[in-house]
GUPAMAR-724972 format. One record per residue (C-alpha): residue number from 0; x, y, z. Coordinates in Angstrom, 2 decimals, decimal comma. Layout:
GUPAMAR-724972
ROLUM  nr    east   north      up
ROLUM NUM       X       Y       Z
...
//
This chain:
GUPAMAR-724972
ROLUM  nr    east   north      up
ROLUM   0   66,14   46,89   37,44
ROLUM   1   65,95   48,58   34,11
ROLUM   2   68,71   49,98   32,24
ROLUM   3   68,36   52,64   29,56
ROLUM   4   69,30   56,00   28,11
ROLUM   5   66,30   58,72   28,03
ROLUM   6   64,61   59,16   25,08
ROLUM   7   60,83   60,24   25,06
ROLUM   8   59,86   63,06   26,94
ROLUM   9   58,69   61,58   29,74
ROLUM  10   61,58   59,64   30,49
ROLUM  11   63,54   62,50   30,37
ROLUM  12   61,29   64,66   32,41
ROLUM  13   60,85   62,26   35,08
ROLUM  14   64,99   62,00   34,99
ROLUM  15   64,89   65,82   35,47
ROLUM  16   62,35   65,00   38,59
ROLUM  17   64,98   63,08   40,00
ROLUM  18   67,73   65,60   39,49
ROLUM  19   65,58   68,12   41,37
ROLUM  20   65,14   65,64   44,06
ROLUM  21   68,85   64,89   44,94
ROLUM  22   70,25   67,91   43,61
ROLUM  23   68,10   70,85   45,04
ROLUM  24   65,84   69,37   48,08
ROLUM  25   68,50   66,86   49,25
ROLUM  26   71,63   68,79   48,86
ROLUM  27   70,20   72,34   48,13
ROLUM  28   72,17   73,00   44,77
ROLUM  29   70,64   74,64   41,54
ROLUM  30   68,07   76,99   43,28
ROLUM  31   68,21   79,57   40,77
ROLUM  32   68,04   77,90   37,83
ROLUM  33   66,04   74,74   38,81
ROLUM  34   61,97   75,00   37,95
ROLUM  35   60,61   75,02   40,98
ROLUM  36   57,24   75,00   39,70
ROLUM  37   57,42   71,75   37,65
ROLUM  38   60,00   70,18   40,46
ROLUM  39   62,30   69,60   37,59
ROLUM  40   65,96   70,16   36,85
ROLUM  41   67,13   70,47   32,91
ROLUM  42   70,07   72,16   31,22
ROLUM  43   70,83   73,85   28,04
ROLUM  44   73,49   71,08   27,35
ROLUM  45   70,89   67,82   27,76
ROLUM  46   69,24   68,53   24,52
ROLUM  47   72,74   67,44   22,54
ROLUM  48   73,83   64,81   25,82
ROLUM  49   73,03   61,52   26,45
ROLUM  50   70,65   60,75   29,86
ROLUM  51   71,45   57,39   31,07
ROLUM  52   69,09   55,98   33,71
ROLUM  53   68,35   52,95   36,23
ROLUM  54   64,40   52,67   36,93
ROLUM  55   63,22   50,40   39,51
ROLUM  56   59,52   49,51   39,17
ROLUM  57   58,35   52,52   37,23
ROLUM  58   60,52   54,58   39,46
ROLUM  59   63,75   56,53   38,04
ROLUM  60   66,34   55,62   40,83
ROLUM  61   69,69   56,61   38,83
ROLUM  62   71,06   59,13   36,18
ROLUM  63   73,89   60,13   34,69
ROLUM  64   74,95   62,38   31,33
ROLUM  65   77,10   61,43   28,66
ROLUM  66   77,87   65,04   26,45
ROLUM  67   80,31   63,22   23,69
ROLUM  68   81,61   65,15   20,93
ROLUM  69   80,84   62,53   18,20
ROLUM  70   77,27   63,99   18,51
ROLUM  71   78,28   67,30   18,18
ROLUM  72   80,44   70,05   19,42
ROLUM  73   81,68   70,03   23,31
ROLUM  74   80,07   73,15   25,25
ROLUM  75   83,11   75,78   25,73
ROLUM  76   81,85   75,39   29,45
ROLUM  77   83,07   71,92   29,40
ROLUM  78   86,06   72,88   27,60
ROLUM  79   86,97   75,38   30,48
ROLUM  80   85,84   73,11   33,52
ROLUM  81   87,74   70,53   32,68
ROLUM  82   90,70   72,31   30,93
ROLUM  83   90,42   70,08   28,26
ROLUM  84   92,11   72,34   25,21
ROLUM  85   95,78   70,53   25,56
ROLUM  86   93,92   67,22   24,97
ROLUM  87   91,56   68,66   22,07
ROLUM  88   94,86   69,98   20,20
ROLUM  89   96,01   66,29   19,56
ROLUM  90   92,57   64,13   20,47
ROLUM  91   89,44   64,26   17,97
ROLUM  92   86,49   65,24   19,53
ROLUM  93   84,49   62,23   18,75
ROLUM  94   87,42   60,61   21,01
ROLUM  95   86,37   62,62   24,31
ROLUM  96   83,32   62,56   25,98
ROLUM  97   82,06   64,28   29,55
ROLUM  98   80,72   62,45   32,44
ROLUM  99   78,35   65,00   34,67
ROLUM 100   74,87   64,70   36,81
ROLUM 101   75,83   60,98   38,29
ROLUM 102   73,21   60,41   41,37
ROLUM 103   71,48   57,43   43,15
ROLUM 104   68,34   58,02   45,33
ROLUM 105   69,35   58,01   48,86
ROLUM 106   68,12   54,13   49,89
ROLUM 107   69,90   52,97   46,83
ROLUM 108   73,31   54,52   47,47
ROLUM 109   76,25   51,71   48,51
ROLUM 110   74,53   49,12   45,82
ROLUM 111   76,03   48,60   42,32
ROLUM 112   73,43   50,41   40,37
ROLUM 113   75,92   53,11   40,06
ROLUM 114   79,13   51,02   38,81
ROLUM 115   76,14   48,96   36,43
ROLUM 116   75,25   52,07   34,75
ROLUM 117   79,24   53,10   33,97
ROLUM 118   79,81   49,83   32,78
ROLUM 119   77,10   50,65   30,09
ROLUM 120   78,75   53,65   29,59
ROLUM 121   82,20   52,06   29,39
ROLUM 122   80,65   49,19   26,89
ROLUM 123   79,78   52,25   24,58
ROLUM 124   82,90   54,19   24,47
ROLUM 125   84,70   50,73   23,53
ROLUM 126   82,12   50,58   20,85
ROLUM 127   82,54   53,82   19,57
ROLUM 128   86,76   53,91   20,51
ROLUM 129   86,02   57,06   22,52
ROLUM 130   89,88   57,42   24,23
ROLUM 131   89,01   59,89   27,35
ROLUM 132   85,93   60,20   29,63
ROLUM 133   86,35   63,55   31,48
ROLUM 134   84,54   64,37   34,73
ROLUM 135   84,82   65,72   38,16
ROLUM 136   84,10   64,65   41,66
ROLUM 137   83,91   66,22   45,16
ROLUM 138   86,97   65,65   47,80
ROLUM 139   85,35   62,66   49,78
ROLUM 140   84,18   60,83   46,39
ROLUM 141   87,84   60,90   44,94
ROLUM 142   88,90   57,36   46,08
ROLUM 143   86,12   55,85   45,16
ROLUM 144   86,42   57,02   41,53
ROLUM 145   90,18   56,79   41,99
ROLUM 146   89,59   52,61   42,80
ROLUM 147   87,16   52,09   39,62
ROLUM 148   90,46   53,56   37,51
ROLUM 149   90,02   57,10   36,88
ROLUM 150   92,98   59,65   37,11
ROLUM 151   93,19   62,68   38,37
ROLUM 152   95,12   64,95   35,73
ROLUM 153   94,36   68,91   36,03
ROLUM 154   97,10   71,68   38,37
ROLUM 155   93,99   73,43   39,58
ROLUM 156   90,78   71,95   40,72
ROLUM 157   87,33   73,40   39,60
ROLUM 158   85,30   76,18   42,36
ROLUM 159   81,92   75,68   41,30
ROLUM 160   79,39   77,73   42,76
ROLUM 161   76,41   75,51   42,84
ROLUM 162   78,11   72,32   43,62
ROLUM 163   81,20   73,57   45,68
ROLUM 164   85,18   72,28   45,34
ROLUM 165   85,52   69,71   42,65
ROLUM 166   88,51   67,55   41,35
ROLUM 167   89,18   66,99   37,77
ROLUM 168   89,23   63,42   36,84
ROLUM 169   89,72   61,64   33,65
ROLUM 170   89,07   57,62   32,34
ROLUM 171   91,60   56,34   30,01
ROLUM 172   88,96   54,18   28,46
ROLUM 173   91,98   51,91   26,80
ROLUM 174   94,31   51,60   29,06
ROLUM 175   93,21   48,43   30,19
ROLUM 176   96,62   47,28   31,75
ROLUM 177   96,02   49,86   34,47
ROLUM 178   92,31   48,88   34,98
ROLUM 179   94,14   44,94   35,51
ROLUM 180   96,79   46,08   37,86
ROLUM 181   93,96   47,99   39,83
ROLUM 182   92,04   45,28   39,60
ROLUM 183   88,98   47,79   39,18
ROLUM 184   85,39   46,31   39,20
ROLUM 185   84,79   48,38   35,62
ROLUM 186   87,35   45,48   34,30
ROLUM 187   84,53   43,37   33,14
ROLUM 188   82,92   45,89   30,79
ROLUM 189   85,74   46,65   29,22
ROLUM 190   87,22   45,74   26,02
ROLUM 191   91,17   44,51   25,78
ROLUM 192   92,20   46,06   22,43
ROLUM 193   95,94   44,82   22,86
ROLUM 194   98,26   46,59   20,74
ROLUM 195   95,77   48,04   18,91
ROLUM 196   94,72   50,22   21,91
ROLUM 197   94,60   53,75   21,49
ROLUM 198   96,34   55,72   24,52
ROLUM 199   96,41   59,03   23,99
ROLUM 200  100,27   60,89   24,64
ROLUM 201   98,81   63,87   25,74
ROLUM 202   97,01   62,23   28,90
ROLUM 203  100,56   60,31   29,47
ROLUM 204  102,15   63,24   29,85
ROLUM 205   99,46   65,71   31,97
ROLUM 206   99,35   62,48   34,29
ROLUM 207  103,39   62,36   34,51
ROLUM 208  103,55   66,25   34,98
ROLUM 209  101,50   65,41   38,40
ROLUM 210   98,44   67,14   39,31
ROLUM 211   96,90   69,40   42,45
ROLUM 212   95,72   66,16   43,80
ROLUM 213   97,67   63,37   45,80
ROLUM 214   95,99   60,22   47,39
ROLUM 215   97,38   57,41   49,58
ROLUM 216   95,26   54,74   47,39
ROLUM 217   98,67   55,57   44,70
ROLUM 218  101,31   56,00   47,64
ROLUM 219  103,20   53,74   49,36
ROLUM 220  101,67   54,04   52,91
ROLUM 221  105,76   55,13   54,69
ROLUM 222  106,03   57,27   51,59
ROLUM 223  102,72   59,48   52,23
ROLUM 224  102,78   59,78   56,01
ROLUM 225  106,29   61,29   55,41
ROLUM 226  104,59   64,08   53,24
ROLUM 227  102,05   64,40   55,80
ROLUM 228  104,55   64,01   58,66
ROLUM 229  106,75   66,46   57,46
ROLUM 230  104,07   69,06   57,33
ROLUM 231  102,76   68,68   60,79
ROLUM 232  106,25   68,68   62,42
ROLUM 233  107,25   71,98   61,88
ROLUM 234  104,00   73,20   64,61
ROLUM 235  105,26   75,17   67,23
ROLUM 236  105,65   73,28   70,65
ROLUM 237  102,47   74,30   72,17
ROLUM 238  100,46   73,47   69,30
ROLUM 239   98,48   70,08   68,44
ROLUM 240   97,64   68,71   65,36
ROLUM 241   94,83   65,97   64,63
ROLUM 242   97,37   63,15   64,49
ROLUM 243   99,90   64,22   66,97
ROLUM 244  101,17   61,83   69,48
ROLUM 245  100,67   58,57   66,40
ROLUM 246  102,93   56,12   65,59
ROLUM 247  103,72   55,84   61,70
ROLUM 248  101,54   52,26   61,46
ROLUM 249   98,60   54,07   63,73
ROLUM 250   98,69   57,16   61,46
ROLUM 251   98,51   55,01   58,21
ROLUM 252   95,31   53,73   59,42
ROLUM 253   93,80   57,17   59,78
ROLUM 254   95,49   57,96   56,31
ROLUM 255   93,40   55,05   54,43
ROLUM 256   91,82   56,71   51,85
ROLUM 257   93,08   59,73   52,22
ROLUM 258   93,90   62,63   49,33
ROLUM 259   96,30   65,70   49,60
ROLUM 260   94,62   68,49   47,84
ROLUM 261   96,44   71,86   46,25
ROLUM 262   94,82   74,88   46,59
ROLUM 263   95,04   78,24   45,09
ROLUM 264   93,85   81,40   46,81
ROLUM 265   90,54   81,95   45,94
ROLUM 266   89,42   78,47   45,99
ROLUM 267   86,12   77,54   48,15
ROLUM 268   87,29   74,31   49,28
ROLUM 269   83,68   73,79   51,86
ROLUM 270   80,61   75,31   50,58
ROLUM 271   78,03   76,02   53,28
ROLUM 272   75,15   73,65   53,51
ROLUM 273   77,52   70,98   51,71
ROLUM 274   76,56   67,32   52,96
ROLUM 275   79,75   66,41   52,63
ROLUM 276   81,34   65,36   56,25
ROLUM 277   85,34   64,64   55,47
ROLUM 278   87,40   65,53   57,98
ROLUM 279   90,29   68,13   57,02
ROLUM 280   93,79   69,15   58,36
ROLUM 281   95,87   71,88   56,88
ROLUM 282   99,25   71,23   55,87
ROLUM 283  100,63   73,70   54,29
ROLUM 284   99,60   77,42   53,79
ROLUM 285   96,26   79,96   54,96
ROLUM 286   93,26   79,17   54,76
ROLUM 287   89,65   81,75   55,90
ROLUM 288   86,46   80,41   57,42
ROLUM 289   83,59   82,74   56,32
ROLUM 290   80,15   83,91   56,67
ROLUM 291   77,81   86,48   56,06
ROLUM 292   79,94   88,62   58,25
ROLUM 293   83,08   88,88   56,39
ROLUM 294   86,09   86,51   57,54
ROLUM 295   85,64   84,33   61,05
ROLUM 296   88,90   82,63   61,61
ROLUM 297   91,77   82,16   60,17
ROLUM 298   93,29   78,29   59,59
ROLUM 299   97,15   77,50   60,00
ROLUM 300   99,56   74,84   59,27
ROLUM 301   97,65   71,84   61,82
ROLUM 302   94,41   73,54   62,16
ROLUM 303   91,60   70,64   61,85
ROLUM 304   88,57   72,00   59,78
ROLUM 305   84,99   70,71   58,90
ROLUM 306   84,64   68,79   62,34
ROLUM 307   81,44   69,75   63,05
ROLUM 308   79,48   68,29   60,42
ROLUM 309   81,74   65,10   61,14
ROLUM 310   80,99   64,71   64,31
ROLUM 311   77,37   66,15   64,45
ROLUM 312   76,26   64,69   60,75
ROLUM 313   74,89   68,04   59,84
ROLUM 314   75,40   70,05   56,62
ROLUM 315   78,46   72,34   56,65
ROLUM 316   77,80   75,50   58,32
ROLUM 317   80,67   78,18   56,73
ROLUM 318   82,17   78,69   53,37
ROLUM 319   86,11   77,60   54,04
ROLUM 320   88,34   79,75   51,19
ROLUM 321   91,83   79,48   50,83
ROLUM 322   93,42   82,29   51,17
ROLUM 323   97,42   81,60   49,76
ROLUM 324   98,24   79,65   46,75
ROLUM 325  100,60   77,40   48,69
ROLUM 326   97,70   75,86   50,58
ROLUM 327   97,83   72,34   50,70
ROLUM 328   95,28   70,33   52,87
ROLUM 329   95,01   66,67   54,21
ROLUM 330   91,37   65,02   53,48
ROLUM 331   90,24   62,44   55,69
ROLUM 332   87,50   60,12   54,67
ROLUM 333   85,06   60,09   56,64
ROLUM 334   83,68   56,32   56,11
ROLUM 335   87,58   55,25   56,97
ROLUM 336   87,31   57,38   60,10
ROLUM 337   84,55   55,93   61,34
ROLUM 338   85,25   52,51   60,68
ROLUM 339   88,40   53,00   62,77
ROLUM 340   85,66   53,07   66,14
ROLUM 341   84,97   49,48   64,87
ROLUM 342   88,38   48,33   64,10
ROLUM 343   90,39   50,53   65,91
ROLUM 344   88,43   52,21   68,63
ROLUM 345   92,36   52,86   70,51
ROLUM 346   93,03   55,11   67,48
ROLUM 347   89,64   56,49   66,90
ROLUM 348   90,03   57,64   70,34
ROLUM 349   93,16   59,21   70,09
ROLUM 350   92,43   60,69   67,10
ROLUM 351   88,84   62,66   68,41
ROLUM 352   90,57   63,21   71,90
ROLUM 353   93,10   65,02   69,47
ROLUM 354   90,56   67,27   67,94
ROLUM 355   88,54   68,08   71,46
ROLUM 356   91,94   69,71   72,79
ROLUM 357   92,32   71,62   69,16
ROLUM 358   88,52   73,18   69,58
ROLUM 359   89,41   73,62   73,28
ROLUM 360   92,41   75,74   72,37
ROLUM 361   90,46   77,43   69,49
ROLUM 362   87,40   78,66   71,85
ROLUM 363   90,13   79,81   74,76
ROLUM 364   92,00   81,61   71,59
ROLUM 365   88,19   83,26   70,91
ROLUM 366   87,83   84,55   74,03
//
């Protein structure tokens, strides 16, 4: 395996190859602006960015982009995305950098080619004693980045209409106390800079303020079910919810891994075609299931949503919008889920016996 960042042309087109690839014939984003022609996938913002890559015998098998403001100014699309103006009022910019375009080819995926290349990336910003790394990730990839130490930070999450609902998340590159106590596999790339580490007290305080985002991976497991608990028991009697009928310990094992998203009207928290297959439950608030025909149902406080492509392992078929800003909604991880019909098949049972008498009640509602 070969490490590297792109630097001749062809390196960097066959990276854009491989962006095409994953990006537009795997998960059917970009098709406007992608070149169809040339099967490649570029930006404005790669000619100033730095193209990481993993190449396995001649092939390109990984990418990322590094846009850092030490090599010149960060896009003002960046700068909106990630909200990032409180932090450049007190940060340099040659202290921030932006994390985008991370991708494995499929029969690579679940290696560590991925965590190699950020620790490359991390070895750099140590080097050059870049402070943040900003970024963004969908719903089912937040505990994963949430493990390797990043932080969620931002009140509203990102709609993005090529690449669907995103979180905001953010790397405190020297905070290397919190990397210890998670114990995150990034800790060996990392540099301990002591007292001499640079922690910047705008990031302190955006991450005590709280953001849209909760996740049971920085909850006490009695402490989270509560929130969810609380939520779900206010259903009317003759109403079901995906975890009704479960015992705080059986309900902590569906929660594993878990995140409580925020919503605001307006968001598109499922895209269509979105390979994506979390499980969701709403908590709090309205939320719209659409298509081409205007609005199709309308999801409550309990309502499960994006089942099907759980349980059938196809692409999502509506657009899901929120449609009040108190929406709050429950994402279940789908790996954890399915695990649970290894290690729990009692509560895996429950749990999709719960969800067959919530679409029975839903089609007898359609009729």
């Amino acid at each position: 395996m070969e490490f590297g960042i792109a630097e001749t042309q062809e390196e960097r087109e066959a990276v854009f190859r491989l962006r095409y690839d994953v990006y537009v014939e795997e998960m059917g984003r970009y098709q406007a602006v992608a070149d169809h022609a040339g099967r490649m996938l570029h930006e404005d913002v790669d000619k100033q960015s730095r193209i990481s890559f993993a190449r396995l015998d001649g092939e390109m098998v990984a990418t990322a982009r590094i846009t850092w403001g030490g090599d010149a100014p960060i896009p003002q699309r960046m700068i909106d995305q990630y909200q990032l103006a409180p932090f450049l009022a007190e940060v340099p910019q040659s202290a921030i950098c932006v994390g985008e375009r991370a991708m494995v080819r499929p029969h690579l995926r679940g290696t560590d080619i991925l965590l190699r290349m950020m620790g490359n990336g991390m070895r750099f910003a140590n080097e050059h004693r870049i402070q943040l790394v900003f970024g963004d990730c969908e719903p089912h990839l937040l505990n994963l980045y949430l493990g390797l130490g990043q932080r969620t930070y931002a009140k509203a999450n990102v709609n993005s209409a090529e690449a669907g609902y995103l979180i905001p998340i953010v790397t405190v590159i020297e905070d290397y106390e919190y990397f210890r106590q998670l114990n995150s596999p990034l800790l060996p790339y990392l540099h301990d800079f002591g007292d001499d580490a640079r922690i910047p007290a705008c990031v302190m305080r955006a991450l005590a303020d709280g953001s849209a985002v909760r996740s049971r991976l920085h909850e006490t497991s009695a402490s989270y079910w509560s929130e969810v608990h609380s939520a779900l028991d206010e259903l009317e009697s003759q109403r079901i919810s995906a975890l009704d009928g479960f015992t705080e310990d059986e309900a902590a094992r569906c929660l594993e891994k878990s995140t409580i998203i925020g919503c605001r009207a307006g968001d598109r928290v499922l895209k269509k075609g979105g390979v994506a297959r979390n499980l969701f439950v709403v908590l709090d608030g309205t939320l719209e299931v659409r298509d081409d025909e205007g609005i199709h149902a309308v999801l409550e406080t309990g309502d499960v949503f994006g089942e099907m492509a759980f349980l059938l392992e196809r692409p999502r078929t509506r657009d899901v919008y929120a449609a009040s800003d108190s929406a709050r909604i429950l994402s279940l991880s789908e790996a954890n889920l399915k695990k649970l019909t290894d290690t729990d098949p009692a509560i895996a049972a429950h749990l999709l016996l719960n969800i067959s008498k919530m679409l029975c009640l839903r089609l007898l509602k359609e009729r």
